[in-house]
Steps between C-alpha positions, in 0.01 A plus 500: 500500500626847415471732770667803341131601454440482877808695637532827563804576235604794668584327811602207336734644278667594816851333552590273790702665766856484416630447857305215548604330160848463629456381847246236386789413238740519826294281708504264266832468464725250805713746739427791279538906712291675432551902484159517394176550690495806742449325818678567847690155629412624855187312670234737653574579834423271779276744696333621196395094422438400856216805481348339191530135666350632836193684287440102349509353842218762627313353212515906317457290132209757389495762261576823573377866362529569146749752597748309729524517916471773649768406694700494202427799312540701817854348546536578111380852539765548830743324238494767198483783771822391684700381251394741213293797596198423346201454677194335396126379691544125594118501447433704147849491326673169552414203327688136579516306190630115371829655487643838362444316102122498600479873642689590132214279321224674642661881516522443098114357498446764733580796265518357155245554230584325161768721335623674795881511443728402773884619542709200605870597582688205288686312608254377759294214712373231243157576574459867471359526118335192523280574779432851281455271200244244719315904600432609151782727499828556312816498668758766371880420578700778644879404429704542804889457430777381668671812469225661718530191779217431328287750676234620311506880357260714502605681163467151382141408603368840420585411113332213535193630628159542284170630555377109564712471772372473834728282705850493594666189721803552689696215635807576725716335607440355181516151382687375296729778523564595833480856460353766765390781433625840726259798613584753205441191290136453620425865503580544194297200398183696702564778292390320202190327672382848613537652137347194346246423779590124544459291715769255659533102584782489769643185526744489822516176587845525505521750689702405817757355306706831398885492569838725538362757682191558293127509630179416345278791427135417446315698243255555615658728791632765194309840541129462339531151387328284806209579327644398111600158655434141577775368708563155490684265742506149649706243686653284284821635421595697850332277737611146316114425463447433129292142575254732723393726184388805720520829357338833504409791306462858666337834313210733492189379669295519139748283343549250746153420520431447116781228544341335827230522290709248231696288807163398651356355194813365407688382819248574776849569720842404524580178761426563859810319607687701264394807636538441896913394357464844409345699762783312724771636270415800476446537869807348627713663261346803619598391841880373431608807208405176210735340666490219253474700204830638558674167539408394172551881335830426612593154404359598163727795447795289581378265210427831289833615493655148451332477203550817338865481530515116425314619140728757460764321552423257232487809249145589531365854529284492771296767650512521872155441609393707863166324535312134462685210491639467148735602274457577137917467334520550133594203295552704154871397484437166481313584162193283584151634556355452853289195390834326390718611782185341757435191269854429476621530811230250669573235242872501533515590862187469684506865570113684449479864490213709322573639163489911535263525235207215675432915697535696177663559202762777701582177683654307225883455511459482897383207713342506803703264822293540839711485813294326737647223457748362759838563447658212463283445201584869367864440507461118354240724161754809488794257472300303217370810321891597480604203337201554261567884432904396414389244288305755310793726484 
């Protein structure tokens, strides 16, 4: 039977997701590292999982409201305010999602009508245009170059701006690059958002992870633009809980309720277990200075600035990266495209990064290697990677 007819070819004409292409290739391969998937190699915190095992044991297996705890969004709303200086009702303007990929999902649902063009920073995350794609919108690439730390310019995204644009999402510290972005950069970024009256999708999920001296500035704290934005955050990358999926999305009250409005027909609400892991994060790290944020913040700059100067060792030009956990070196010298370089390299030494160009085409020529990976394993993949690069040379 030919179901062509059935599908919905704009979705399906969708590619698969890049990153997950080559660690499913990884995984199948015996004693293959992978350098892959973004996922901390840190287990949640014990007192963050004995909250979630204690909330079973009380028998606390129902759902909960549409919008998350209270408990939660209160410790969520004390969060932003301490950390960031930006300050948001737990009860109107915070929504806990399935993750920070679902509070992205809905924010483009949220605000899209069919033809509504999107400005998407490139390289970025894998799922950026397609989730403006699955909306009925049309993402529009904004090149950001290695030359400019890959930050993104506003001289360069006011070019690309036209009268059908309406959205602009901003994600730093930015994967796959690494790259922050400073103060001046963001103000001059709301410079352009006033003049052009858009609005903003803010992911930060990476936003405790900033090194050498360098702090994360959330967007939505630049003069006038609280109002412009929907901030979004989560636990899986600074508080080791990817497996949990708990997320949340923080803006205007009008806005936040047309995408309750989507997460309780869709989702109903995010895992109950999930959520009291959360509120206990949240609150003991607000308790202990996040503590256990900082302990992996610092293991993974020690593994950041291995890596960087193992690839540059080996030859490569490679950007120093001041936020995430990856780094993004150029391959151009060995003369192979990013595809090659990534296909090559896991079938001659069970190595898998992420071709540049799986997060746009100003990614090709780069690959993306995550270091949250333990180190042993790093210095085993760098040591393979520089037998591959010589043999290339």
């Amino acid at each position: 039977m030919n179901y062509d007819q059935y599908l919905n070819s704009r979705i399906a004409a969708v590619p698969p997701s890049g990153i997950r292409r080559f660690f499913d290739l990884a995984a199948s391969r015996k004693d293959a590292i992978s350098l892959g998937v973004g996922e901390p190699d840190f287990k949640t915190p014990y007192l963050f999982r004995d909250a979630a095992i204690n909330s079973l044991l009380d028998g606390e297996t129902q759902y909960t409201g549409n919008r998350g705890l209270i408990e939660l969004r209160n410790e969520i709303s004390l969060y932003l305010s301490g950390r960031y200086n930006i300050s948001y009702r737990p009860e109107t303007e915070i929504l806990v999602t399935i993750g920070a990929s679902e509070a992205i999902d809905v924010a483009l649902r949220a605000l899209i009508t069919d033809g509504d063009e999107v400005l998407v920073p490139d390289p970025s995350y894998v799922s950026y245009a397609p989730g403006v794609i699955f909306a009925g919108g049309v993402p529009v690439p904004v090149e950001t170059r290695q030359e400019d730390n890959f930050r993104l310019k506003a001289e360069t995204l006011e070019k690309m701006i036209t009268p059908k644009s309406k959205l602009l999402i901003l994600p730093y510290p930015n994967n796959p690059t690494g790259a922050i972005m400073e103060k001046e950069d963001l103000e001059a970024i709301a410079r352009v958002v006033r003049e052009h009256d858009l609005l903003v999708i803010s992911d930060e999920i990476y936003s405790e992870l900033v090194y050498g001296g360098h702090t994360h500035v959330a967007f939505a704290s630049v003069p006038d633009m609280l109002e412009r934005t929907i901030t979004i955050n989560g636990f899986s990358k600074s508080f080791a809980m990817t497996g949990w999926r708990v997320g949340y999305a923080c803006g205007p009250e009008e806005i936040i309720t047309v995408m309750n409005k989507i997460h309780q027909y869709a989702i109903m609400c995010a895992p109950r277990q999930g959520q009291v892991a959360a509120t206990a994060a949240l609150r003991i790290g607000r308790e202990n200075n996040y503590e256990s944020v900082a302990v992996m913040r610092e293991s993974y700059d020690r593994r950041r600035r291995l890596m960087v100067t193992a690839f540059r060792d080996m030859g490569l030009e490679c950007f120093v990266p001041y936020g995430a956990f990856y780094v993004f070196p150029s391959i151009q010298r060995t003369g192979m495209s990013s595809e090659e370089f990534c296909s090559e390299l896991l079938k001659e030494k069970n190595v898998a990064a992420v071709p540049g160009n799986a997060f746009g085409a100003s990614g090709e020529g780069h690959i993306r290697c995550c270091y949250a990976t333990a180190v042993d394993k790093i210095n085993v993949a760098l040591e393979r990677i520089g037998d591959f690069v010589a043999s290339r040379s």
